[in-house]
Each structure stands twice: as structure tokens, then as C-alpha cells.
C-alpha positions as CSV (number, residue, x, y, z in Angstrom):
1,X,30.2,244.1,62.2
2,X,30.0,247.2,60.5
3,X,33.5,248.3,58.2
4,X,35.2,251.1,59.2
5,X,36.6,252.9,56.5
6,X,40.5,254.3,57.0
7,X,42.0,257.5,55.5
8,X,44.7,255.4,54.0
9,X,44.9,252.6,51.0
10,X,45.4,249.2,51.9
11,X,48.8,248.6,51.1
12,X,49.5,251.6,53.5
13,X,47.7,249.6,56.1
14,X,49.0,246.4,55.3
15,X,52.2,247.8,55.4
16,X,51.6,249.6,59.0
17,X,50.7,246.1,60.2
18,X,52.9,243.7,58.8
19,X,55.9,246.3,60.3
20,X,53.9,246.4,63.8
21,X,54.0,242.7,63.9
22,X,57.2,242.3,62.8
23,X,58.6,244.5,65.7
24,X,55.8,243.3,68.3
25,X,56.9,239.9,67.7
26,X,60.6,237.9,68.2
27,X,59.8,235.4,65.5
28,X,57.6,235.1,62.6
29,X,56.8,232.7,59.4
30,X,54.8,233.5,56.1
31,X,52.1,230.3,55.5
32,X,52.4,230.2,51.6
33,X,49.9,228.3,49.3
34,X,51.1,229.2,46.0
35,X,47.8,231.4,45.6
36,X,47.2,235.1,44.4
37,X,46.8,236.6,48.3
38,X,49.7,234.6,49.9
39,X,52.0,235.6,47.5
40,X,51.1,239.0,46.9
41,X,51.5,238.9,51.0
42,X,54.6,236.9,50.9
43,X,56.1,239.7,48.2
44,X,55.0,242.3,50.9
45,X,56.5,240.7,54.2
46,X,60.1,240.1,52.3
47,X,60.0,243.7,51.7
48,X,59.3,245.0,54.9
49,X,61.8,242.4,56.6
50,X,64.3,243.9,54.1
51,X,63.8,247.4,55.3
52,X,63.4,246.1,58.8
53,X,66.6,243.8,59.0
54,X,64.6,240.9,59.7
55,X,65.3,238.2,56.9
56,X,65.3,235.9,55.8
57,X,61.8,235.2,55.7
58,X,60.2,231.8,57.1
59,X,58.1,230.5,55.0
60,X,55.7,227.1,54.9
61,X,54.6,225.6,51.9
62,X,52.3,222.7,52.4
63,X,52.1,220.4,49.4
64,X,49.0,218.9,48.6
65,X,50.4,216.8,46.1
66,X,47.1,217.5,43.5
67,X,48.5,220.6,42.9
68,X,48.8,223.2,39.4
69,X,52.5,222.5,37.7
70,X,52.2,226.5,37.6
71,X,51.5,226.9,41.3
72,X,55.0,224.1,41.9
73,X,57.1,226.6,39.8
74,X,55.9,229.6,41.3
75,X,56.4,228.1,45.1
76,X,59.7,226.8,43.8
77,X,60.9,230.3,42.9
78,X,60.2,232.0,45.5
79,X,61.0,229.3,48.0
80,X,64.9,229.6,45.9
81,X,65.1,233.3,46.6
82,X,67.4,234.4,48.8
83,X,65.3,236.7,51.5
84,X,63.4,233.5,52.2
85,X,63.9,230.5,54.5
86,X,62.0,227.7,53.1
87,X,59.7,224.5,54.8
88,X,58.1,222.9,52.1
89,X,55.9,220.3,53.8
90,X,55.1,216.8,51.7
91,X,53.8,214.8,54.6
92,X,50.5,212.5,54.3
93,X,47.5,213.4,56.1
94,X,43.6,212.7,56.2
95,X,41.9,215.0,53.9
96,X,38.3,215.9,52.7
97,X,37.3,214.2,49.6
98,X,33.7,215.7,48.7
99,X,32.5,214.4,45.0
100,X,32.6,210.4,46.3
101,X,30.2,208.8,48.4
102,X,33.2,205.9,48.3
103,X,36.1,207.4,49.3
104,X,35.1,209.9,51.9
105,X,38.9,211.0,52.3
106,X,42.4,210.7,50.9
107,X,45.8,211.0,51.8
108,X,48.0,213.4,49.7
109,X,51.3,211.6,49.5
110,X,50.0,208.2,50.9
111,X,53.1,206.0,50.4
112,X,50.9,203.1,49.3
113,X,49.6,205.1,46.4
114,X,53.1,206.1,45.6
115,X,52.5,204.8,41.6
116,X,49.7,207.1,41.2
117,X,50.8,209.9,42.8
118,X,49.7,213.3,40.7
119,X,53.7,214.0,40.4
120,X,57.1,213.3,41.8
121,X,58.3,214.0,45.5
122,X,59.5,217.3,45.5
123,X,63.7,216.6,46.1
124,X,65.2,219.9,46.8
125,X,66.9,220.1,50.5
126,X,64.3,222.1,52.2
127,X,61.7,219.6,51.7
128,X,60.3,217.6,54.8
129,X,58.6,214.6,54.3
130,X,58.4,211.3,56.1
131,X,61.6,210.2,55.5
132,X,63.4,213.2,57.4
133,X,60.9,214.6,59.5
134,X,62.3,216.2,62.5
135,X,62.3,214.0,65.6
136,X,60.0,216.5,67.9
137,X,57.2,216.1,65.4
138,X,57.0,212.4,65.5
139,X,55.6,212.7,69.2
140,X,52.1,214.5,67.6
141,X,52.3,214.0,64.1
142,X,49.5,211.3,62.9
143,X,49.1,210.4,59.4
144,X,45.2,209.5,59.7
145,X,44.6,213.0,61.5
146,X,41.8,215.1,60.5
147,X,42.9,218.3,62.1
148,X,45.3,219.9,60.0
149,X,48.1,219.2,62.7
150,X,50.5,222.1,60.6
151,X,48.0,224.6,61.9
152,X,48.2,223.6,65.4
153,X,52.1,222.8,65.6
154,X,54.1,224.3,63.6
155,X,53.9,227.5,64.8
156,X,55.2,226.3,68.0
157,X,57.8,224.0,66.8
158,X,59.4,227.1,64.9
159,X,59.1,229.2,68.0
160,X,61.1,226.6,69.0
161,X,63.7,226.6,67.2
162,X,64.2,230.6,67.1
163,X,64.5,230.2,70.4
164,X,61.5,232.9,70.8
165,X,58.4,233.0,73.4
166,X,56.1,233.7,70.9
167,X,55.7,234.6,66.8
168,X,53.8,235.1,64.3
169,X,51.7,234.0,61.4
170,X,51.2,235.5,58.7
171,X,48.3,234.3,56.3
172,X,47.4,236.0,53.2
173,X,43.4,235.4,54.0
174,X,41.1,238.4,52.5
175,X,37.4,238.9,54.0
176,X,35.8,239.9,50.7
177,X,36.4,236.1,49.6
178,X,33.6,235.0,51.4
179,X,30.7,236.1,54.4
180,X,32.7,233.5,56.0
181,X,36.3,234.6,56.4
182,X,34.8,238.2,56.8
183,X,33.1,236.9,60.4
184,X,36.4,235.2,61.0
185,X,37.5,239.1,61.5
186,X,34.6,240.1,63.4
187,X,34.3,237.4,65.7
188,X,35.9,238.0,69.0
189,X,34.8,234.4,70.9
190,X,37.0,231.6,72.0
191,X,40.4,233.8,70.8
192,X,42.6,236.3,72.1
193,X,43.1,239.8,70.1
194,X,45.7,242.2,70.3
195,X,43.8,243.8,67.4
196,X,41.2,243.1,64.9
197,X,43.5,241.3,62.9
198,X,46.3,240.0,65.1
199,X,44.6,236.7,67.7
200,X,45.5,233.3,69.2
201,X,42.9,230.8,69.5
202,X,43.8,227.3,70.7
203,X,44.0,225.6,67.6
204,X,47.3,227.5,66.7
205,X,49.6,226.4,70.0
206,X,50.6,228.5,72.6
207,X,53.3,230.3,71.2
208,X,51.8,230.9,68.0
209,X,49.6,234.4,67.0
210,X,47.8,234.8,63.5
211,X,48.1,238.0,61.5
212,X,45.8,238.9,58.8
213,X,47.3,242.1,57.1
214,X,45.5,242.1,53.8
215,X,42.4,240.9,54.8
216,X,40.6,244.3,53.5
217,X,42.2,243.9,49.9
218,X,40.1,243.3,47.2
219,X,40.9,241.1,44.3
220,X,41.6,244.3,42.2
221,X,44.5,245.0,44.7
222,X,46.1,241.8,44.4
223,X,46.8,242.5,41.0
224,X,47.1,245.9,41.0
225,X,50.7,245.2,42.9
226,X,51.6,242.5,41.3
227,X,51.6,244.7,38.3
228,X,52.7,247.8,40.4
229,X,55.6,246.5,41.9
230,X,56.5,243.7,39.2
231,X,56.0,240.6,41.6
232,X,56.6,236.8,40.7
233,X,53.1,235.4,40.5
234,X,51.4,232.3,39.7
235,X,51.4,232.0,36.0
236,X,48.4,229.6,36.1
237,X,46.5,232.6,36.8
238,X,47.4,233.3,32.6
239,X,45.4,230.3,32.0
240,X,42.5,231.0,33.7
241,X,42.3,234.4,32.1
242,X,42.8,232.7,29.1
243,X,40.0,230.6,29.7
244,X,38.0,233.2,30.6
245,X,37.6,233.3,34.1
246,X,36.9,236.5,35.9
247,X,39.2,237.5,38.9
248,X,37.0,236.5,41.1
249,X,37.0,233.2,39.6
250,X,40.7,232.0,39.7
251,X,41.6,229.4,42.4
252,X,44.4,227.2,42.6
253,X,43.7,225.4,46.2
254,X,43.3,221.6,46.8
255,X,40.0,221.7,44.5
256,X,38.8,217.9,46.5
257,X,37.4,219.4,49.8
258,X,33.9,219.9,50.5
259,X,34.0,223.7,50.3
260,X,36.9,223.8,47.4
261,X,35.0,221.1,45.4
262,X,33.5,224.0,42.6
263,X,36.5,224.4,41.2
264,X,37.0,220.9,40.1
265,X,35.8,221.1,36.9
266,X,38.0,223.8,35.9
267,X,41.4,221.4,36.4
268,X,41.1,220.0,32.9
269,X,40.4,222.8,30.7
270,X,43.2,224.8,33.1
271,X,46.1,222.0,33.2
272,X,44.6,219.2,31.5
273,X,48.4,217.3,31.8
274,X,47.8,217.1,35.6
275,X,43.9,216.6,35.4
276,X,44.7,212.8,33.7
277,X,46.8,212.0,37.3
278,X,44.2,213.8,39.6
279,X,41.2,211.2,38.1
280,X,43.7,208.3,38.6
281,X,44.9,209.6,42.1
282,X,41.8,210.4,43.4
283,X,38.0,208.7,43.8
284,X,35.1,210.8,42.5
285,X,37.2,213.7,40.3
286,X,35.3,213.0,37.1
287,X,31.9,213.2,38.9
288,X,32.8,216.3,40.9
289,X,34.0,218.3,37.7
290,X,30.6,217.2,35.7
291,X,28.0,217.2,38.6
292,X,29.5,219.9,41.3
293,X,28.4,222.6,39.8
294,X,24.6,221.3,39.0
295,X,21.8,221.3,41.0
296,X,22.7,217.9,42.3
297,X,25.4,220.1,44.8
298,X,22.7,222.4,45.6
299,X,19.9,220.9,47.8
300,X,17.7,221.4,44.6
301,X,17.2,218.0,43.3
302,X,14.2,216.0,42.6
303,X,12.6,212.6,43.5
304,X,10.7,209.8,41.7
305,X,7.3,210.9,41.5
306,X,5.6,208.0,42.9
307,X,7.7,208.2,46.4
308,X,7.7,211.0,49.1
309,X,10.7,212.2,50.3
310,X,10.4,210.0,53.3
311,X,10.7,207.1,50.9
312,X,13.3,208.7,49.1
313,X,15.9,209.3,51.8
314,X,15.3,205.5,53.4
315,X,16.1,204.7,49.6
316,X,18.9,206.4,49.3
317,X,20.3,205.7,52.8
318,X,19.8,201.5,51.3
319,X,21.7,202.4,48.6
320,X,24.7,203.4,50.1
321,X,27.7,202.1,50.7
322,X,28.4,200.3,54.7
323,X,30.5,203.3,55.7
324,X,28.8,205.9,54.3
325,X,25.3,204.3,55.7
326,X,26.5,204.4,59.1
327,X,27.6,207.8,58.9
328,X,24.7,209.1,57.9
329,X,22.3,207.2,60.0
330,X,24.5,208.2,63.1
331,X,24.1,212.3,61.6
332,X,20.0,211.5,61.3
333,X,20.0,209.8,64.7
334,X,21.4,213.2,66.4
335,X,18.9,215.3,64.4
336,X,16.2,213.9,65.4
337,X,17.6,213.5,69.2
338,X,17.9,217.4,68.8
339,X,14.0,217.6,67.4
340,X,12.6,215.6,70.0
341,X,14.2,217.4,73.4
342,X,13.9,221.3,71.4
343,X,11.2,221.2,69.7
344,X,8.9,218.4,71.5
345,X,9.4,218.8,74.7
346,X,10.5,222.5,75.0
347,X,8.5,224.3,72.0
348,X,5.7,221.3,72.6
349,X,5.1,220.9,68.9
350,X,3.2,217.6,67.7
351,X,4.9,217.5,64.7
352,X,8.5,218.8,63.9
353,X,9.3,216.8,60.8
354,X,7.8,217.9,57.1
355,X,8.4,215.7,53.7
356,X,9.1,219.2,52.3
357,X,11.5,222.1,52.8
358,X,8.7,224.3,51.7
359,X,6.1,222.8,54.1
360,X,8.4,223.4,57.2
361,X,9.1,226.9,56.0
362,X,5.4,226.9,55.9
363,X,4.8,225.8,59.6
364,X,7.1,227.5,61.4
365,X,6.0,230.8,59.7
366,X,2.3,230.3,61.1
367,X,3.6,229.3,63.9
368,X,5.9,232.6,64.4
369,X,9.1,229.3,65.1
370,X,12.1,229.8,64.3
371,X,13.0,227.3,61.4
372,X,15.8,225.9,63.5
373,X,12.6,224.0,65.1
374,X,11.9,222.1,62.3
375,X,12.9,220.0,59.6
376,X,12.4,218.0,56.4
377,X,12.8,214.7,54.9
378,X,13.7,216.9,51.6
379,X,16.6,218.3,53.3
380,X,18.0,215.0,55.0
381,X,18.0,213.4,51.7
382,X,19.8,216.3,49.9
383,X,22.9,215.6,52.4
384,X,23.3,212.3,51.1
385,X,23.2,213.2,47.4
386,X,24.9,216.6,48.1
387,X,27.3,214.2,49.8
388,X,27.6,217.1,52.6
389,X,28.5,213.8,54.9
390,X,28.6,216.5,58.8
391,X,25.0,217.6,57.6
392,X,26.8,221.8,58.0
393,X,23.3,223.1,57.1
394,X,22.1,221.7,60.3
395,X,25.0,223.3,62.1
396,X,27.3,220.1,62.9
397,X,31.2,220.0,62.4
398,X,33.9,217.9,62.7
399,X,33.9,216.4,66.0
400,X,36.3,214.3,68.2
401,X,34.0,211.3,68.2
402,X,34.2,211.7,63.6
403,X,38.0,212.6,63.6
404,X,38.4,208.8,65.3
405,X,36.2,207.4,63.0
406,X,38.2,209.0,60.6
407,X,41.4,207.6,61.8
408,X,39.7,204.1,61.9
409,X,38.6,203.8,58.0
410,X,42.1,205.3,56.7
411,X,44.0,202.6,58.7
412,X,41.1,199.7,57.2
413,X,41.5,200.9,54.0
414,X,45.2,201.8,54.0
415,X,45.6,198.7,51.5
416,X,43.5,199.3,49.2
């Protein structure tokens, strides 16, 4: 999708649509993460409600527990401001760990890990955790879920309360962050739009609409109205500047998943009081900080000399541990499932399989194939040391029949 270039700036636009939604809509909620973009958004919205009559604002904070002391303090102030009516969420869930082939996910919170949690529960009256969790979430909520059940419920559950039909989200997501959250805007399948940035899918409940109204700001905007306006802002952002890190740079997210894992190496030169918790708390930080960044997270590594990559992968799949075998002999299984009906038995290729990413490039150019039609040993044993454990280059995600298996290994190794 091409852009389409308005003759305003984007806090004139973001302005326009943040008031459109707050009038279209009978309830509403800010999602906060501490970040640059939702606060700068979350700054935004309280003002407009201001002028608007509609505060205080909503707003949900969920705590990962691995998070920046400077990201607490920020959500802490702005959750303690008047205009805003806070949900801090501290409630366990199942969540990516991507720089251990041994623990494939961990539970932020997780009561049995309570001594090595990264800090303190959060205490102040508006948090919700497992001990006063309201009694209408207890009917869906499921610590060993994969799915990011906030997204899906609560939404709805606020609706709920407001008494309202319908509402709205607001998330401080912008496009230029990545190809990824830019096609997020262009794509129009499997959602409903009342414009380009305002949809429901049916991942966010029935009740429940996302907005988007900065997603055309550029990092230089975030800043440039912090600094405008004299916003509160996430003073860990000082460090990383400090540290040299260019705008673009600067994240404070959960740095464990499998997409957010780059940033890992920056937690101990940022914070390095909270790094020393995070490699307690969690399974593979260490490796992730050194080795993330290296070719080893890159699909560019090499083998022994002596062995093909054939031998390699078999090797590599013998080295792992039970869990981690399974899962990706279960991914290989499906691959080559796909192989044999596509490109066998519909493209009627001999061969579909290569020891070499290069040598598959290689054949399916001659061949004038799409490269979808074949594949290489080179590639399937690059997921296991990548550690990419759905195989995403191959196009799989997280499906019902993984989220289960999820569920199953956080309940076996609850104890542990």
C-alpha cells in the first residue's frame, strides 16, 4: 500500500482521530507499556479527554515483571495522575523465551519463582494480580495460556463495566517501526475497518475496536513533543542516549521474546542493577545478550567441515534436549508433508530438498519455481541453532495444537 501524504502534521492528525474516536465511541482505554509511543500517546489522549470532558482516562499497564526500574517509575507517575484511571496488570502468563533451547517459555510473576522474581509485587491499590483478580476473569483467565488473553478480554470486560456496547483501544503502535506493523495498517483481511486505522478483528472481543492514531509518527516526533509540550517520559531513554544509542535504537519492551530478543544485551550496560535479577530469573539471558546479535541468530552459521548439512541437522536434532527434539521433529515432519503434496505431486519435481540454501536458490531459478517449492537442510538446521522453535521463515505460527503443548510443559515443569 502506497502512503498518502496529508496537508496536515501528524499531531494535527492524531489529534483529529483520537477526538473522532473519542466521540464515535461510549468507552475507551489507553494500553500503556511504559515505552516512547505509548506515552507520548497516552500524554495526547489525557489531553484531548480534558478538552473533551471525557476523563479520567482508562489506562492498562501490563507488568512483565523483567522490566527497566526507569520504565516502573515512569508508569507509576502517570498511573498517580489524576486525569487517569489506572489497571496495572501483574498476573502470570506463558511467555516466549527465545535465547534457551531449555526453557522454551516463562512465566512473569510465576508464584513458584517468587524468590527470584526481578523485583517486588507492585502494592499500590490499583494493581490486579492473582490474589484480587475480579471474579468474571477467573471464568477465561489461564495461567499457562499462550495467547495474550489481555488482548482478547479486557477490552470487553471494561466495556463491561462502563456499561457501554462497544469502546475503544488505543495503542501507541507506529508503522515506521517495522515492514511488519506498517502491513498491520494496510491489511484489510480477517478485520473490520471503520477507517484505516480504527478495526476489530476477533482476537480483540466483540465489544472491543483498536485505534492506531500515531501510527504515521516518526521517532523524531515522539520526541519532538515530549520536548514541545514538556511531557513525563521514560527517563531510561537518558541512559540509552548516554550509552550511545540512536533513537531508533532505544527499547524498553520485555527484551526475552523471540522478536524482542536483540535488545538483550543492552539490559546490563542500560540497568545493570536489574540485569543481575533478569540472569537469575530467567534461562538463557547471558547467552542471548552475548550471542543474539551474532551470526548464530542470523541463519549464517557454519558446520564441521567433514559433515553436510544433512548430517548436521540430524546432529543437532540428537543433541537436544527431549522437549525441544520433539518440537522440532513434529515442525520438520510438516515441512516435508508440505514438500511432498506441493512440490512432488503438484509441481512433479524429483527432488525438492537441497543441503544448501544457495543450491535451492540455484534450482528453483532454472527452474523458473518459486522458492516456496523448495528447501534446504542448511535452513532446517539454522532453526534449531537460531532457536526460531515455529520455523516463521517457513511461514508457521502459533497454533492451537502448540498453545496446548504449551499448556502441557508449563504445568510438568511448574516445580521446577
Amino acid at each position: 500500500m502506497s502512503k498518502k501524504y496529508l496537508k496536515k502534521n501528524v499531531l494535527e492528525a492524531a489529534t483529529e482521530r483520537i477526538d473522532w474516536a473519542l466521540t464515535e465511541f461510549p468507552a475507551f482505554y489507553v494500553s500503556f507499556s511504559g515505552g516512547k509511543d505509548s506515552g507520548v500517546l497516552l500524554n495526547l489522549v489525557i489531553e484531548r479527554a480534558s478538552k473533551l470532558g471525557k476523563l479520567p482516562v482508562p489506562t492498562m499497564f501490563f507488568d512483565w515483571e523483567t522490566c527497566y526500574k526507569g520504565t516502573v517509575d515512569f508508569v507509576r507517575r502517570m498511573m498517580e495522575r489524576p486525569e487517569v484511571e489506572p489497571y496495572w496488570l501483574c498476573i502470570p502468563e506463558c511467555e516466549d523465551n527465545g535465547s534457551s533451547i531449555f526453557e522454551r517459555f516463562w512465566k512473569p510473576w510465576d508464584r513458584s519463582k517468587k524468590d527470584l522474581w526481578v523485583r517486588p509485587m507492585p502494592d499500590m491499590p490499583y494493581v490486579i494480580n492473582e490474589d484480587n483478580l475480579p471474579e468474571e476473569w477467573r471464568s477465561w483467565y489461564n495461567p499457562n495460556d499462550y495467547s495474550m488473553w489481555v488482548v482478547k478480554h479486557f477490552g470487553d470486560w471494561l466495556a463491561e463495566k462502563k456499561g457501554a456496547d462497544s469502546l475503544v483501544n488505543f495503542i501507541g503502535m507506529r508503522t515506521l517501526e517495522s515492514y511488519g506493523r506498517h502491513m498491520l495498517i494496510a491489511a484489510g483481511k480477517n478485520r473490520v475497518k471503520k477507517n484505516h486505522y480504527t478495526y476489530q478483528t476477533k482476537d480483540n472481543g466483540a465489544r472491543t475496536w483498536i485505534s492506531l492514531p500515531i501510527y504515521d509518527w516518526a521517532v523524531e516526533d515522539v520526541w519532538a513533543a515530549n520536548g514541545k509540550f514538556e511531557w513525563d517520559y521514560n527517563r531510561t531513554y537518558d541512559r540509552f542516549y548516554y550509552a550511545g544509542s540512536t533513537l531508533q535504537e532505544m527499547r524498553i519492551c520485555n527484551a526475552l521474546g523471540e522478536s524482542q530478543k536483540q535488545d538483550l544485551d543492552m539490559w546490563q550496560v542500560v540497568e545493570p542493577e536489574t540485569w543481575d535479577r533478569l540472569v537469575q530469573r530467567v534461562q538463557g539471558a547471558n547467552f542471548g545478550a552475548m550471542y543474539n546479535k551474532t551470526n548464530l541468530n542470523r541463519l549464517r552459521t557454519l558446520k564441521p567441515e567433514n559433515s553436510t548439512w544433512e548430517e548436521y541437522t540430524q546432529l543437532l536434532l540428537e543433541s537436544l534436549p527431549p522437549d525441544a527434539k520433539a518440537n522440532f521433529e513434529d515442525k520438520f515432519r510438516i515441512i516435508f508433508n508440505w514438500f511432498e503434496n506441493y512440490s512432488r505431486k503438484k509441481q512433479g519435481l524429483e527432488k525438492y530438498m537441497f543441503d544448501t540454501r544457495k543450491e535451492a536458490k540455484a534450482f528453483a531459478k532454472e527452474h523458473e519455481l518459486s522458492i516456496c517449492y523448495v528447501g534446504s537442510w542448511e535452513t532446517l538446521a539454522n532453526f534449531i541453532i537460531k532457536r526460531d522453535w515455529v520455523c516463521k521463515k517457513y511461514g508457521f505460527a502459533i497454533s492451537e495444537k502448540t498453545t496446548k503443548h504449551i499448556e502441557g510443559l508449563m504445568k510438568k515443569y511448574e516445580d521446577l
